[in-house]
N, CA, C and O atoms as a GROMACS GRO file, in nm:
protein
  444
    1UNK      N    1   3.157  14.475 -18.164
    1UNK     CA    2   3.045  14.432 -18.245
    1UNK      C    3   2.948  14.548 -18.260
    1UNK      O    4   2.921  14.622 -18.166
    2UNK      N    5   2.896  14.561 -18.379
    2UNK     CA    6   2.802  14.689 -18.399
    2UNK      C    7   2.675  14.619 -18.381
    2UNK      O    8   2.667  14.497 -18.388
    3UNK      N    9   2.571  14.700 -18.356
    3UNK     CA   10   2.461  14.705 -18.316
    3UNK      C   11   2.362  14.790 -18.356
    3UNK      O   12   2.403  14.906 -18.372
    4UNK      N   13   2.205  14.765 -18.386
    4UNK     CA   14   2.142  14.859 -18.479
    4UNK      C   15   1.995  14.795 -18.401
    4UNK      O   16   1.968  14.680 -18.365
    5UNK      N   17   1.921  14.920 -18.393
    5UNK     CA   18   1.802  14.866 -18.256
    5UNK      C   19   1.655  14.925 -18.411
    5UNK      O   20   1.674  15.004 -18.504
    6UNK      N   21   1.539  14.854 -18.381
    6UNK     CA   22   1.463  14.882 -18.469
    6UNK      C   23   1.315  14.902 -18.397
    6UNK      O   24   1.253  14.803 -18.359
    7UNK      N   25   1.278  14.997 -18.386
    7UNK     CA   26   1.157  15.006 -18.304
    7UNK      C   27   1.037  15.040 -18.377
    7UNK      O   28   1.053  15.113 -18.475
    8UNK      N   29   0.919  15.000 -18.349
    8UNK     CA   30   0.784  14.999 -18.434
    8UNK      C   31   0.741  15.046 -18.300
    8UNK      O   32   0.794  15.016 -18.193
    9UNK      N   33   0.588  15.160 -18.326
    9UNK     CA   34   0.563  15.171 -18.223
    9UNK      C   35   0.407  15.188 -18.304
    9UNK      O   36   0.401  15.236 -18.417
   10UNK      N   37   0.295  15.145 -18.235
   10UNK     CA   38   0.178  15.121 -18.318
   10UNK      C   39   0.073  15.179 -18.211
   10UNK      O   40   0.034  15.146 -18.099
   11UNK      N   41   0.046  15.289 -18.311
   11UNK     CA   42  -0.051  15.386 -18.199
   11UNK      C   43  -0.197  15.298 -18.242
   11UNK      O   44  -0.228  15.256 -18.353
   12UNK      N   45  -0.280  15.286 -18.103
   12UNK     CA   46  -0.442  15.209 -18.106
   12UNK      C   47  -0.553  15.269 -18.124
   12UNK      O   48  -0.540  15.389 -18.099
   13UNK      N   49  -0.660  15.242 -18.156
   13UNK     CA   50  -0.797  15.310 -18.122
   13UNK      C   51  -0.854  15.259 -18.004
   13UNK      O   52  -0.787  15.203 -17.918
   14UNK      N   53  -1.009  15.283 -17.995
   14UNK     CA   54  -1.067  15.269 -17.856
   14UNK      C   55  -1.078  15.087 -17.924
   14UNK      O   56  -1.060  14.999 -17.841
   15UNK      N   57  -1.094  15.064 -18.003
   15UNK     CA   58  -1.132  14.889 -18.063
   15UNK      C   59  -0.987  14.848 -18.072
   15UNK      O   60  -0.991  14.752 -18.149
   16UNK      N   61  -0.890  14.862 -18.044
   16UNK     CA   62  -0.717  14.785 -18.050
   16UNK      C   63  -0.692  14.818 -18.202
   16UNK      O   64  -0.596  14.764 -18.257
   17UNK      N   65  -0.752  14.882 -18.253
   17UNK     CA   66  -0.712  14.829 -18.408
   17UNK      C   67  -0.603  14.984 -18.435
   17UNK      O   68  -0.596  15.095 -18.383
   18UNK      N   69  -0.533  14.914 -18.540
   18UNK     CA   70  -0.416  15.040 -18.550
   18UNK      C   71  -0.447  15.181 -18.631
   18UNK      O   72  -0.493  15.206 -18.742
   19UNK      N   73  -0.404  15.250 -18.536
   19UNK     CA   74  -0.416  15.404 -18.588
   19UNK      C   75  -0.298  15.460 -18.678
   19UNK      O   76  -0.299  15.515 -18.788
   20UNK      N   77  -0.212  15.430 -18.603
   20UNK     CA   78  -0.082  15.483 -18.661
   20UNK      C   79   0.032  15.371 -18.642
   20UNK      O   80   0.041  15.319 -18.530
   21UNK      N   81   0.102  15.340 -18.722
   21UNK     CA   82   0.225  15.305 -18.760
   21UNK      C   83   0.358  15.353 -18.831
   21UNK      O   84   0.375  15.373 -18.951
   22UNK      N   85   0.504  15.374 -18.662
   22UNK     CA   86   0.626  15.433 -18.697
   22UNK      C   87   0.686  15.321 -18.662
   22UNK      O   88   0.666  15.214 -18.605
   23UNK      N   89   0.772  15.387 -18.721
   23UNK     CA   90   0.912  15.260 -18.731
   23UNK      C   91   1.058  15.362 -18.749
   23UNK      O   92   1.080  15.444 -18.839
   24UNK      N   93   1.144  15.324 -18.630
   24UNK     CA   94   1.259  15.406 -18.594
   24UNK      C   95   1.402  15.331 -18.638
   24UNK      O   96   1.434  15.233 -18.571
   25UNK      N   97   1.455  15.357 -18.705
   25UNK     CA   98   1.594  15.299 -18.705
   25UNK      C   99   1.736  15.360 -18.636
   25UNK      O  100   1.747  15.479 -18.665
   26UNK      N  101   1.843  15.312 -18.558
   26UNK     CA  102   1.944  15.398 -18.517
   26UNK      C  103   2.039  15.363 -18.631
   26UNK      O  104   2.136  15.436 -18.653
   27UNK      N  105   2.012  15.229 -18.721
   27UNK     CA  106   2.149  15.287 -18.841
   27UNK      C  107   2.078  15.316 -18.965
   27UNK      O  108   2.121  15.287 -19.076
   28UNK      N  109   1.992  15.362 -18.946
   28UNK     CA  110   1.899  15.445 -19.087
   28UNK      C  111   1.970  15.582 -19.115
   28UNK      O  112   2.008  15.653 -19.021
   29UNK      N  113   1.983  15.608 -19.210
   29UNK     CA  114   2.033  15.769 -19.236
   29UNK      C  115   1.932  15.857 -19.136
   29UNK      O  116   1.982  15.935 -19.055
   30UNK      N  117   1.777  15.841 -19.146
   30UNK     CA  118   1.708  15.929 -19.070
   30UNK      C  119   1.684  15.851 -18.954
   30UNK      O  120   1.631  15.740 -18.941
   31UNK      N  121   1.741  15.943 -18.860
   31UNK     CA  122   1.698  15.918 -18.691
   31UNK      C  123   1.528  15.973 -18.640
   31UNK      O  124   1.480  15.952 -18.528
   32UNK      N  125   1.470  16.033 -18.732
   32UNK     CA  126   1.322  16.036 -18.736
   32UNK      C  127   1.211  15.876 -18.751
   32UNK      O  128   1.229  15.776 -18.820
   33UNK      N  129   1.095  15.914 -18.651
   33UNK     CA  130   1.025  15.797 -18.680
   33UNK      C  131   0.917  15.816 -18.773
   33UNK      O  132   0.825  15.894 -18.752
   34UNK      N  133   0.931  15.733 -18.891
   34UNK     CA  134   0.902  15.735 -18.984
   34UNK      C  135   0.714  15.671 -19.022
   34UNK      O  136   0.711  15.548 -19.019
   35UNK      N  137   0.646  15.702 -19.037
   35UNK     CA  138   0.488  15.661 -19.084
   35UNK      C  139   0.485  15.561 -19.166
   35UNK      O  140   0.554  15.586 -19.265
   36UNK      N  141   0.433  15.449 -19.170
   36UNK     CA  142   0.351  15.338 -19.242
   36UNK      C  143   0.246  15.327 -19.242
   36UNK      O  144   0.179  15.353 -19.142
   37UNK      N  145   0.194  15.285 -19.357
   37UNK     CA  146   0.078  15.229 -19.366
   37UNK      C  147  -0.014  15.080 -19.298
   37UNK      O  148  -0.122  15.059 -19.243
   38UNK      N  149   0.089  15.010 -19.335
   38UNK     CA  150   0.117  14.886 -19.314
   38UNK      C  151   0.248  14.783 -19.289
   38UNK      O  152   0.335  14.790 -19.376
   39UNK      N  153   0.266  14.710 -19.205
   39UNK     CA  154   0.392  14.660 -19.210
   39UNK      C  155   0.345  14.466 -19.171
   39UNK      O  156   0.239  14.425 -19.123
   40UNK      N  157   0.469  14.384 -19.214
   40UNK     CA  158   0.484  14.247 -19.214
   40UNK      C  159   0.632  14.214 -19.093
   40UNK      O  160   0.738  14.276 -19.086
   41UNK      N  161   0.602  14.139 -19.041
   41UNK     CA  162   0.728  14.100 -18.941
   41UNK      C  163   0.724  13.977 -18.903
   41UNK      O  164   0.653  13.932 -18.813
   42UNK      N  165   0.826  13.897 -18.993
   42UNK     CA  166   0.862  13.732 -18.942
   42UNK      C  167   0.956  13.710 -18.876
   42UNK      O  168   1.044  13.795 -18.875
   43UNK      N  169   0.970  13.602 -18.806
   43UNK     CA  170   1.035  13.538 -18.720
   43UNK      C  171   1.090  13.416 -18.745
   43UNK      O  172   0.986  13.353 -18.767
   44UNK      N  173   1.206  13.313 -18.762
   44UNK     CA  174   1.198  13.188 -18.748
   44UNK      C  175   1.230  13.150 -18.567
   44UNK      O  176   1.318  13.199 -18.497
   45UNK      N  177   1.147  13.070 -18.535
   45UNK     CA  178   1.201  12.994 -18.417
   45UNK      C  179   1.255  12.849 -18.474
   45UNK      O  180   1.169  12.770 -18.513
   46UNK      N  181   1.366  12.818 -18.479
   46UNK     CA  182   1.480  12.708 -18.485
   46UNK      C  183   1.411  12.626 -18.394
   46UNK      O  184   1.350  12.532 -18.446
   47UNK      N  185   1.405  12.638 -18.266
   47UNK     CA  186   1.399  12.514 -18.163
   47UNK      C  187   1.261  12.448 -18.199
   47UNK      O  188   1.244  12.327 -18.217
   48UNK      N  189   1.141  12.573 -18.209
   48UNK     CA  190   1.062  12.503 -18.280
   48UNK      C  191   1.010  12.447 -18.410
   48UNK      O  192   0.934  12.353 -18.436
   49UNK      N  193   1.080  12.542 -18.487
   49UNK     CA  194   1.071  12.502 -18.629
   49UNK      C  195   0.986  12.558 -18.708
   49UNK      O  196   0.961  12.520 -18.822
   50UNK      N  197   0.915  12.690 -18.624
   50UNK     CA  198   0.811  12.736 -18.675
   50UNK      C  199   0.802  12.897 -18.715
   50UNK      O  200   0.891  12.971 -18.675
   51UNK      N  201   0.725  12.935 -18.772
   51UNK     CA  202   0.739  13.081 -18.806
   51UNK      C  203   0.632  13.191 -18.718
   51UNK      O  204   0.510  13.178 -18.715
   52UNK      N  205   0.697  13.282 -18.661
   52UNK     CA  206   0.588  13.388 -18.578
   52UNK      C  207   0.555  13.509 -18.634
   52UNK      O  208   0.648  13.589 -18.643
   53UNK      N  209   0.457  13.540 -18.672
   53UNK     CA  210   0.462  13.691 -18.781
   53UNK      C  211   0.390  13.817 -18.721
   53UNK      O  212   0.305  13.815 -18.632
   54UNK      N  213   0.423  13.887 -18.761
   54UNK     CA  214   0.293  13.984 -18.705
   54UNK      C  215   0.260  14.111 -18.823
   54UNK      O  216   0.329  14.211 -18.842
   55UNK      N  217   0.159  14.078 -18.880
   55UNK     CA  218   0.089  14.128 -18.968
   55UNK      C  219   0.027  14.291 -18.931
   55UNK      O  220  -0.014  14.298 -18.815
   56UNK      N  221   0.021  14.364 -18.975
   56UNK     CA  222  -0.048  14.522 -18.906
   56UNK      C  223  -0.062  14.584 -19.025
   56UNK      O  224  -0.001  14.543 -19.124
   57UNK      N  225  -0.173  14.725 -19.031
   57UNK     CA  226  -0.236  14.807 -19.139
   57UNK      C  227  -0.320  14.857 -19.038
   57UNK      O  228  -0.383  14.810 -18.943
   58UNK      N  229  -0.302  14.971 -19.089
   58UNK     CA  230  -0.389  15.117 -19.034
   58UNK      C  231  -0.548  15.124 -19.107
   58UNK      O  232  -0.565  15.105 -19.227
   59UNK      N  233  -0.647  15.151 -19.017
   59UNK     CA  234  -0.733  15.140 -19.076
   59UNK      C  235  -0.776  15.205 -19.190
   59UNK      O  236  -0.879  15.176 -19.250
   60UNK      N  237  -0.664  15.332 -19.234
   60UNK     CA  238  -0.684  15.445 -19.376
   60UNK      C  239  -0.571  15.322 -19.474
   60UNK      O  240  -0.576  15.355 -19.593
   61UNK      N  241  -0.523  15.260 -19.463
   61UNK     CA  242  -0.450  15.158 -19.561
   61UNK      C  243  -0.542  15.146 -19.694
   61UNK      O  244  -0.618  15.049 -19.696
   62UNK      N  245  -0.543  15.226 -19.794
   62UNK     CA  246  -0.580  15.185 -19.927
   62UNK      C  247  -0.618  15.053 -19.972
   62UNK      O  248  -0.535  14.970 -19.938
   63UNK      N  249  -0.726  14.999 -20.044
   63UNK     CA  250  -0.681  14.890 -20.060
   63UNK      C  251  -0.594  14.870 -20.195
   63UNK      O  252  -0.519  14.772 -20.187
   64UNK      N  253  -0.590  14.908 -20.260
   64UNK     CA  254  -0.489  14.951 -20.414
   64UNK      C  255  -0.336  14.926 -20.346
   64UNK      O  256  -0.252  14.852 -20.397
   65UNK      N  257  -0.322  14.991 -20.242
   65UNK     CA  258  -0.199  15.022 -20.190
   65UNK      C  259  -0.197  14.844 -20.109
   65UNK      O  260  -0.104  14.765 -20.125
   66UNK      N  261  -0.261  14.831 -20.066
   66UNK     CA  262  -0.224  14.679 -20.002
   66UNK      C  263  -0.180  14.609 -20.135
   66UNK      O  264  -0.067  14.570 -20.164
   67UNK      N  265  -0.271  14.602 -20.194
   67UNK     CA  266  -0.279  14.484 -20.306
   67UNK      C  267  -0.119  14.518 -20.371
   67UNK      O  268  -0.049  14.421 -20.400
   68UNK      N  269  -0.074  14.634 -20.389
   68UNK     CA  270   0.072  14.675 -20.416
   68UNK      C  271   0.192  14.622 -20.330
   68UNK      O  272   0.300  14.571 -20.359
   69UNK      N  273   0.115  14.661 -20.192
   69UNK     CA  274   0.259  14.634 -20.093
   69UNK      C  275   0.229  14.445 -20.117
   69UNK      O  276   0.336  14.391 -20.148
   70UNK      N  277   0.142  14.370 -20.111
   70UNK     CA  278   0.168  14.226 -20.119
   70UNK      C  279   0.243  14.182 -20.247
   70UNK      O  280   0.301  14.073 -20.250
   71UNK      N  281   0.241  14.250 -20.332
   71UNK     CA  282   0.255  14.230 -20.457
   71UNK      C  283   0.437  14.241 -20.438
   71UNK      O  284   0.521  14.158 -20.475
   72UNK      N  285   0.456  14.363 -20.374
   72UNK     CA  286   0.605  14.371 -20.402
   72UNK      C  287   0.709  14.278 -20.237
   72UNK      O  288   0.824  14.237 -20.224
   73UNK      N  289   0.575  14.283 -20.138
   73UNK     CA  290   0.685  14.187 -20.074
   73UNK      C  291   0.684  14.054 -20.107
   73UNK      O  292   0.784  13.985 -20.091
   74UNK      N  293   0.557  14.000 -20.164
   74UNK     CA  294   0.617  13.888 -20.302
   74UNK      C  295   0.751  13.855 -20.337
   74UNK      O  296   0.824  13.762 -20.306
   75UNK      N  297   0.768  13.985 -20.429
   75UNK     CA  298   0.874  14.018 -20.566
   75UNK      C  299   1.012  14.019 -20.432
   75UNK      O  300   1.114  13.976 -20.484
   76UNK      N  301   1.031  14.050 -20.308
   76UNK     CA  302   1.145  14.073 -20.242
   76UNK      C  303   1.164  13.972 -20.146
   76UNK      O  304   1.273  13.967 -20.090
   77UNK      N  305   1.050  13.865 -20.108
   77UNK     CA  306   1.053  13.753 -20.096
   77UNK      C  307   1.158  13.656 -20.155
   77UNK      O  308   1.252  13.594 -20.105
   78UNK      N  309   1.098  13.670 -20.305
   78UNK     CA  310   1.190  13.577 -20.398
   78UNK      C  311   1.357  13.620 -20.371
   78UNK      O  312   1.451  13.542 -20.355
   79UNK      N  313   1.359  13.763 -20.372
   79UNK     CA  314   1.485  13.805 -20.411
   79UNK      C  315   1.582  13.754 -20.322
   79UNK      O  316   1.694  13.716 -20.354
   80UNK      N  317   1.515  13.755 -20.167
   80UNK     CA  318   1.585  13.688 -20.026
   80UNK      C  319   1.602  13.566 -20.057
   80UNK      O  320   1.717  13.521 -20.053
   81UNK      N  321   1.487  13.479 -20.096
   81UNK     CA  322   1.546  13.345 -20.099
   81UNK      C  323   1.640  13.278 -20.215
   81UNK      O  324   1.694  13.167 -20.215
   82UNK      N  325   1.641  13.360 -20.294
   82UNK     CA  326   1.727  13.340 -20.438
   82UNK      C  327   1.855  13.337 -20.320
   82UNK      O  328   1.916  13.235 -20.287
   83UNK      N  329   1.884  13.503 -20.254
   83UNK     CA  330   2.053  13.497 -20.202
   83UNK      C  331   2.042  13.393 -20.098
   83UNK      O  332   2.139  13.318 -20.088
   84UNK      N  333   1.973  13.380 -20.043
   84UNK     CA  334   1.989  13.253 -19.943
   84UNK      C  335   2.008  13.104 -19.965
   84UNK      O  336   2.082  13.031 -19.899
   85UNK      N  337   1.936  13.071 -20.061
   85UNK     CA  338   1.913  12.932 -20.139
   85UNK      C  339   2.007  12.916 -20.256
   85UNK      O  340   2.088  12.825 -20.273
   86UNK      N  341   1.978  13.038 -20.344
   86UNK     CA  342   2.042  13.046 -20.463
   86UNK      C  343   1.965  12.916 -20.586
   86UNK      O  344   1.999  12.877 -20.697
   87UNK      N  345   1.846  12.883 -20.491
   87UNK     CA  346   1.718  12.816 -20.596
   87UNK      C  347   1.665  12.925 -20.687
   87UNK      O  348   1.596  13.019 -20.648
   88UNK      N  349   1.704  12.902 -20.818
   88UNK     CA  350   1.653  12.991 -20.880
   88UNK      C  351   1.604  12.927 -20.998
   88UNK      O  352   1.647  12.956 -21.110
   89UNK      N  353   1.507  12.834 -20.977
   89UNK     CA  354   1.412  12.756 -21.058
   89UNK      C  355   1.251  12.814 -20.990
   89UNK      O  356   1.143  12.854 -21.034
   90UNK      N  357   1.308  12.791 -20.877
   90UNK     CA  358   1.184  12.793 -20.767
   90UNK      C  359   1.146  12.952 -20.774
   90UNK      O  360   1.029  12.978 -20.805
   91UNK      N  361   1.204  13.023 -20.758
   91UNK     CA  362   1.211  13.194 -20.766
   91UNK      C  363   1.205  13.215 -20.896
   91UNK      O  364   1.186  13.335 -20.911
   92UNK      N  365   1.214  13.143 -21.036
   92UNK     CA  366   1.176  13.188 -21.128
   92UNK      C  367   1.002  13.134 -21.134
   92UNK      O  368   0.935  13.217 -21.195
   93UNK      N  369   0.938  13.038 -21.094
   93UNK     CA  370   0.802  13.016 -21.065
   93UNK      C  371   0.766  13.114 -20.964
   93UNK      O  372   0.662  13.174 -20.991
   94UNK      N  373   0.803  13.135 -20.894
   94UNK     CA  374   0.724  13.258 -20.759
   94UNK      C  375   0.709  13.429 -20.849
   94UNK      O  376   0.623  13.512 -20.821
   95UNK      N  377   0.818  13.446 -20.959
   95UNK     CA  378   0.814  13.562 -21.030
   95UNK      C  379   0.697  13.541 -21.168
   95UNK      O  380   0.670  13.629 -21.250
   96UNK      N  381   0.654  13.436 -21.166
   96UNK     CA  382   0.580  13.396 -21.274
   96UNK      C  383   0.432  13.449 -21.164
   96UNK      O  384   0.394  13.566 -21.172
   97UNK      N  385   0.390  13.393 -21.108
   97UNK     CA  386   0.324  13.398 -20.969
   97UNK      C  387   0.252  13.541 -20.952
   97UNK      O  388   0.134  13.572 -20.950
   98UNK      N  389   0.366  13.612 -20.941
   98UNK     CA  390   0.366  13.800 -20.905
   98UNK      C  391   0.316  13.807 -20.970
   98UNK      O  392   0.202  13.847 -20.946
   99UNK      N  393   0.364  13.767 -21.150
   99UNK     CA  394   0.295  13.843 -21.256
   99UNK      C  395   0.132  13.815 -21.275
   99UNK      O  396   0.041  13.890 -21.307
  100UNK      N  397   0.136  13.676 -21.241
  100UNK     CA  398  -0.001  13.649 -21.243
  100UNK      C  399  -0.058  13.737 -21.147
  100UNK      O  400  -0.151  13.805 -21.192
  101UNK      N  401  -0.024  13.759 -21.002
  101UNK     CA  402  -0.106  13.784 -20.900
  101UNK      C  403  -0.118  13.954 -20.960
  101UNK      O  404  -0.234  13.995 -20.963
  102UNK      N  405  -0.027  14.038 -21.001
  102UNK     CA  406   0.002  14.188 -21.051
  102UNK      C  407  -0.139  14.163 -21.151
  102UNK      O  408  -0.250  14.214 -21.132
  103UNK      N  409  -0.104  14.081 -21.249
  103UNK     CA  410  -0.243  14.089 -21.372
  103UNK      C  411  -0.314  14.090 -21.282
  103UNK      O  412  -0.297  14.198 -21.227
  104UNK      N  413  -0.431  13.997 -21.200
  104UNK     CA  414  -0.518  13.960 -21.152
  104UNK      C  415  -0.625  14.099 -21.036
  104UNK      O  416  -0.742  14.133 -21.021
  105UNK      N  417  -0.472  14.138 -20.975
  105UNK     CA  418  -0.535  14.236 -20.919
  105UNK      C  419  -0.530  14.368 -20.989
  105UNK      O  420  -0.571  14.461 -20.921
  106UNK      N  421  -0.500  14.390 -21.082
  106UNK     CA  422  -0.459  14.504 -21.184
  106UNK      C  423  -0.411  14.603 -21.145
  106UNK      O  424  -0.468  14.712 -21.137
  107UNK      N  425  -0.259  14.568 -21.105
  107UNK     CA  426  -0.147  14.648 -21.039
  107UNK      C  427  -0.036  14.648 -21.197
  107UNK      O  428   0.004  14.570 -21.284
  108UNK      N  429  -0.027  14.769 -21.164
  108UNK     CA  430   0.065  14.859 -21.257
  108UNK      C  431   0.180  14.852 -21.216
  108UNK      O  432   0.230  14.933 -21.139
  109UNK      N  433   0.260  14.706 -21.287
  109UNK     CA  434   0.423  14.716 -21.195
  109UNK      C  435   0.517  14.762 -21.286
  109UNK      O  436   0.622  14.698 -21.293
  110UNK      N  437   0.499  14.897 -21.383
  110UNK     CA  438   0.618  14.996 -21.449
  110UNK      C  439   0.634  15.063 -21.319
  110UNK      O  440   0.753  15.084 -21.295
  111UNK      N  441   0.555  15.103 -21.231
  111UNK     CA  442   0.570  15.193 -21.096
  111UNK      C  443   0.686  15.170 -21.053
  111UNK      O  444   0.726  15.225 -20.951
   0.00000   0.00000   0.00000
């Protein structure tokens, strides 16, 4: 069985709040740990039924650049639950959604 390990490692300030954010992959082409800005990490727990997340952004995180990264894990949201579900009524309303939320915050999605 293959195996692939994923490590985040989130450097602090003197207030806990994040300085730096890497993220290492061993089946990534680059074995370098790589810089973020910001990152999202869910969980399902089955037994309980519930979802555990852990949300993080560096305190230099743009806000242009947030309003982008929500915008597109939106758009890759849908795309997961389309292959998972293969509801694609529901994922055509969530892409209606983006566009609204893209207008609203006036994000440029030719990018």
């Amino acid at each position: 069985m293959k195996k692939a390990e994923i490590k985040i490692t989130v450097e602090l300030d003197d207030n806990n709040l994040p300085d730096q954010i890497l993220y290492q992959s061993t089946d990534g082409a680059n074995k370098d740990q790589v810089p973020v800005k910001s990152m999202m990490l869910s969980f399902w727990d089955h037994n309980y039924k519930n979802s555990m997340r852990i949300d993080l952004w560096t305190k230099d995180m743009p806000v242009d650049e947030m309003k982008r990264f929500f915008y597109e894990t939106l758009q890759t949201m849908g795309d997961s639950f389309l292959k998972a579900t293969g509801e694609e009524n529901i994922v055509e309303d969530l892409r209606d959604y983006c566009a609204h939320f893209a207008d609203k915050m006036g994000i440029d999605t030719r990018k």
